[in-house]
C-alpha positions in Angstrom: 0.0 0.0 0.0 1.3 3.1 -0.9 0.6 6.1 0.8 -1.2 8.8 -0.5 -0.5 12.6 0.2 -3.2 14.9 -0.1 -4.6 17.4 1.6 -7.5 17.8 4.0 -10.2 20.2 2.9 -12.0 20.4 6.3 -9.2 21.6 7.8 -8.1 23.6 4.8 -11.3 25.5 4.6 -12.0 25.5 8.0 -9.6 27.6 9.6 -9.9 30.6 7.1 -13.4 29.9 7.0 -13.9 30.6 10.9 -11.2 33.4 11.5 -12.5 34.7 8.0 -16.3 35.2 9.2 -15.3 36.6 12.3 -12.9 39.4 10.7 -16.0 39.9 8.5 -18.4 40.5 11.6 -16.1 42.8 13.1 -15.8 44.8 9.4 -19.3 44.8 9.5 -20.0 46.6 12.8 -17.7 49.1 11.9 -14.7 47.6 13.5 -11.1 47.6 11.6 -8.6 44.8 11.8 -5.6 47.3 13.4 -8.1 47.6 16.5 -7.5 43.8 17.4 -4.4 43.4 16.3 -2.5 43.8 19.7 1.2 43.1 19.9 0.9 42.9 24.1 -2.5 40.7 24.3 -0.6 38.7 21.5 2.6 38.1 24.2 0.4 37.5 27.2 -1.9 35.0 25.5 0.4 32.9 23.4 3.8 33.2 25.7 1.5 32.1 28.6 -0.4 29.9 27.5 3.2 28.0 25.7 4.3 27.9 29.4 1.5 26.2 31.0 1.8 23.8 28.1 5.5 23.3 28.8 4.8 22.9 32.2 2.3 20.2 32.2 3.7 18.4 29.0 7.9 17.3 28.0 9.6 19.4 25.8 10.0 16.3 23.7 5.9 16.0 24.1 5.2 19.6 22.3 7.5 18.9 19.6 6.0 15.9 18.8 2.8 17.6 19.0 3.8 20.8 16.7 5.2 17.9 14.3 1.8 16.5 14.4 0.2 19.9 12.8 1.2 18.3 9.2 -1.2 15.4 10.0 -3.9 18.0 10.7 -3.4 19.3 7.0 -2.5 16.7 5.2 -4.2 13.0 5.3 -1.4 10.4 4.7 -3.2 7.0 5.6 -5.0 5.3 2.6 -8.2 4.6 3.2 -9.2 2.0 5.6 -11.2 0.0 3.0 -7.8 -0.2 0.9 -6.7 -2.2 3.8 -9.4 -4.7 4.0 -9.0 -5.1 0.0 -5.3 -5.8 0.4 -6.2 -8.5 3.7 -8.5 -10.2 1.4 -6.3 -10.4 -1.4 -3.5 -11.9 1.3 -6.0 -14.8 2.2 -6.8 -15.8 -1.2 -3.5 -16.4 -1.8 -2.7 -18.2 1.6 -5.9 -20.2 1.4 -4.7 -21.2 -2.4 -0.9 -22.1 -1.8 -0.6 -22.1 2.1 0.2 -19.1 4.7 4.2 -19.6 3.7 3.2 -18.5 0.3 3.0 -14.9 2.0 6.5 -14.4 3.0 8.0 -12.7 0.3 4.7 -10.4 0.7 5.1 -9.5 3.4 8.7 -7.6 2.6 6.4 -5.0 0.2 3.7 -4.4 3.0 4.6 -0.8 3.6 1.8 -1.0 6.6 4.1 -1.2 10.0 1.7 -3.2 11.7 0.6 -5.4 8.9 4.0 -6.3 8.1 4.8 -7.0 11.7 1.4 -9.4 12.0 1.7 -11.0 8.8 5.6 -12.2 9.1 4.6 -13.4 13.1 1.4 -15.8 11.4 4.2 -16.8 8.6 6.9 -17.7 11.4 4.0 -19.6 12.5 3.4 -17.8 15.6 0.6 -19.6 18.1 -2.8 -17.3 17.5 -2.9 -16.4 21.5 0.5 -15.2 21.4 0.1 -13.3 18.1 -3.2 -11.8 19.1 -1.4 -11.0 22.6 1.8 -9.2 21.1 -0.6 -7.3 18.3 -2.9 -6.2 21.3 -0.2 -4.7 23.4 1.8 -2.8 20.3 -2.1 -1.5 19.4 -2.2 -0.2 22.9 1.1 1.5 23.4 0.0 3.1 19.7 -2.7 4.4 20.9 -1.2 6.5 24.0 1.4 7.4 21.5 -0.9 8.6 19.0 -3.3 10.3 21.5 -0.1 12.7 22.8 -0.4 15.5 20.6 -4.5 15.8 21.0 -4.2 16.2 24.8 -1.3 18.8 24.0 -3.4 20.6 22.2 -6.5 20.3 24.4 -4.3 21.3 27.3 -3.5 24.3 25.2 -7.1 25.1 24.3 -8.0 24.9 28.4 -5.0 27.3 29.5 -5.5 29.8 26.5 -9.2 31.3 27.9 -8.2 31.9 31.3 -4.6 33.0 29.8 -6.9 35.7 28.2 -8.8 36.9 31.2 -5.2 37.3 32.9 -4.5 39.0 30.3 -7.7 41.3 30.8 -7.4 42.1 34.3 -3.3 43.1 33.6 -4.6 45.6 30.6 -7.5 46.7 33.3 -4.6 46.8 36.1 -2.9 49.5 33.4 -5.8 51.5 33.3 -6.7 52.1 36.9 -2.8 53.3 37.0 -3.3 56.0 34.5 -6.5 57.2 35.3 -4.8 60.6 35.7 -3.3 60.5 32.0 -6.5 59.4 29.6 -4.1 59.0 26.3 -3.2 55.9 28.2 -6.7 54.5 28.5 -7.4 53.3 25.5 -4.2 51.1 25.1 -5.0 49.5 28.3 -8.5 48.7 27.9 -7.3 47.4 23.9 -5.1 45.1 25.6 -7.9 44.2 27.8 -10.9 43.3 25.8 -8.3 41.5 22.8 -6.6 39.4 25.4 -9.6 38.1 26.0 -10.0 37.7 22.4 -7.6 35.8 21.5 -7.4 33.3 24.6 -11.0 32.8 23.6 -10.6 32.7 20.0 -7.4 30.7 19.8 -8.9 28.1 22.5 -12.1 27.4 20.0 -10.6 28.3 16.6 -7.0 26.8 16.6 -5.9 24.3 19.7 -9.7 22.2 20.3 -10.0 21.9 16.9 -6.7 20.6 16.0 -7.0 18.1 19.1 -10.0 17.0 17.7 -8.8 16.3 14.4 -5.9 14.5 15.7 -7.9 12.6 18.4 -10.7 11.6 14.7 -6.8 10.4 13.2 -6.1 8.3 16.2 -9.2 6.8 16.2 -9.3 5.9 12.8 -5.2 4.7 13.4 -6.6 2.3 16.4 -9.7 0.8 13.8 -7.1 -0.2 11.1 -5.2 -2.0 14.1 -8.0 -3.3 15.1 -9.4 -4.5 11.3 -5.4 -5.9 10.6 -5.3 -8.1 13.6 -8.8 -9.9 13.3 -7.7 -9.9 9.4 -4.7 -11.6 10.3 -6.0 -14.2 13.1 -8.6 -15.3 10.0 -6.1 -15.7 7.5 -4.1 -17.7 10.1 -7.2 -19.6 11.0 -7.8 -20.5 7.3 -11.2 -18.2 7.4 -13.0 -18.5 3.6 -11.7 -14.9 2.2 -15.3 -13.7 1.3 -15.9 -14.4 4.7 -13.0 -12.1 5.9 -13.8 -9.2 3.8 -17.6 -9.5 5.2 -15.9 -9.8 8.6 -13.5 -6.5 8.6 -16.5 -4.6 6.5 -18.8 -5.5 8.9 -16.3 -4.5 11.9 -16.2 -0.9 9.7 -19.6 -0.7 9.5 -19.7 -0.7 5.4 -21.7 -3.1 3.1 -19.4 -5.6 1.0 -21.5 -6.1 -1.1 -20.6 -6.7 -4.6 -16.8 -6.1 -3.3 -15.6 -9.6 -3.0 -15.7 -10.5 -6.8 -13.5 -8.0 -7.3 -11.2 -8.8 -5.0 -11.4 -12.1 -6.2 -10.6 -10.7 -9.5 -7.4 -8.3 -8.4 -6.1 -11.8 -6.5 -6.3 -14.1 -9.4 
C-alpha cells in the first residue's frame, strides 16, 4: 500500500473559513482589523499559554505535537477500506498455496503493523500469542498517538483563562493612568483582545486541532484493530469472502458486490 499525500479540505477551509467570518463581523459593525491586532494581548496570550503547556507536557511531548500539525493538514493513511481489500487479497492467496506462500509479501507491506502481524502468522506464531503481542503494540500506539491531541486540548484549556489574565493586567494599566487618559485606551485594547484571542485561539485553533488528531487516532486504532482480526482469519484459514464480510462488517460498510473484485485483483 502506498501512501497517499493529499490534503485535507475540512481543515483547509476550515480555519480561514472561521477566523474569516469573524474578521468579516467585526468589518461589519464598523470595526477595523488594526483595532485587534494587539502586539501585548498577543505576548500574554500565546507566551502564557506556551508555558502552562511546557509545564504540564515534556519538551520532547510539544515537539512531537507541533510535528503533528502536518497530519492535521494533510491526510497520509490510505483509506481503511484499501486495507481490508489488500487483507483479502492476502487470504486468497494463503488459502490457495498455504500461509508460507506470503513471506516474500510480506517484505512490500509498507503498513508497520501489517507487516509485523503478517511475518509473526508466517513464522507460525501460536494465535494467542500473536493476538497477545498485536494487542499490546495496538495499545502503546494508541497513547502514543493520543499525545499530541491532549497537548493541544491542554493548550485550548490554558488559553481562555490566559486571556482573562490578560484582561485584568490591561485593566490593572488602566486604573494606573487614570490621571493620563491618552493611556486609557491602550489599556482597555489590551484588555478586551486578550480576552480575544485566549478565547478565539482556544475554540478556533488548539480544540480543533486536538479533535482532528484525536478523529486520526481513532481511525489509526480501527485499522489496528481490522489488521489483527484480518490476520488471526487468515491464520485460521477463514474463507476470504468471509473475511472481507468480517472486517466490512467490523467498519460498518456493506461488501456487497466487493468480494468479486477482490477475487478478480487476486487471481
Amino acid at each position: 500500500m502506498k501512501r497517499a499525500r493529499r490534503w485535507d479540505l475540512t481543515t483547509v477551509l476550515g480555519v480561514p473559513t472561521g477566523i474569516g467570518f469573524i474578521l468579516l463581523g467585526q468589518l461589519l459593525e464598523g470595526g477595523s482589523l488594526h483595532s485587534i491586532l494587539q502586539l501585548t494581548a498577543a505576548v500574554i496570550v500565546f507566551g502564557g499559554t506556551l508555558g502552562a503547556t511546557l509545564v504540564s507536557f515534556s519538551l520532547k511531548d510539544v515537539k512531537r505535537a507541533f510535528s503533528s500539525l502536518r497530519d492535521v493538514f494533510l491526510d497520509n493513511e490510505p483509506p481503511i477500506e484499501d486495507t481490508i481489500s489488500l487483507i483479502t487479497r492476502l487470504a486468497y492467496k494463503a488459502r490457495k498455496d498455504g500461509i508460507m506462500s506470503l513471506e516474500d509479501d510480506v517484505e512490500h507491506v509498507s503498513d508497520p503493523f501489517l507487516r509485523r502481524g503478517l511475518g509473526l502468522a508466517v513464522d507460525g506464531t501460536n494465535p494467542h500469542t500473536l493476538r497477545s503481542m498485536l494487542d499490546a503494540e495496538s495499545l502503546s500506539r494508541d497513547d502514543i498517538d493520543e499525545l499530541p491531541a491532549r497537548v493541544y486540548e491542554a493548550a485550548g484549556g490554558y488559553a481562555p483563562t490566559i486571556g482573562i489574565l490578560g484582561a485584568v493586567l490591561g485593566l490593572i494599566h488602566v486604573m494606573e493612568n487614570l490621571t493620563d487618559p491618552a493611556k486609557l485606551g491602550a489599556g482597555i485594547a489590551v484588555a478586551f483582545v486578550a480576552t480575544v484571542y485566549g478565547v478565539g485561539s482556544a475554540n478556533l485553533i488548539f480544540l480543533p486541532i486536538a479533535a482532528k488528531l484525536r478523529s486520526r487516532a481513532a481511525r489509526s486504532a480501527k485499522r489496528r484493530e481490522l489488521v489483527l482480526e484480518g490476520i488471526l482469519a487468515i491464520q485460521e484459514g477463514m474463507n476470504p469472502r468471509l473475511i472481507d464480510q468480517k472486517l466490512r462488517g467490523l467498519l460498518g460498510i456493506d461488501g456487497q458486490g466487493r468480494t468479486s473484485r477482490v477475487q478478480a485483483k487476486a487471481a
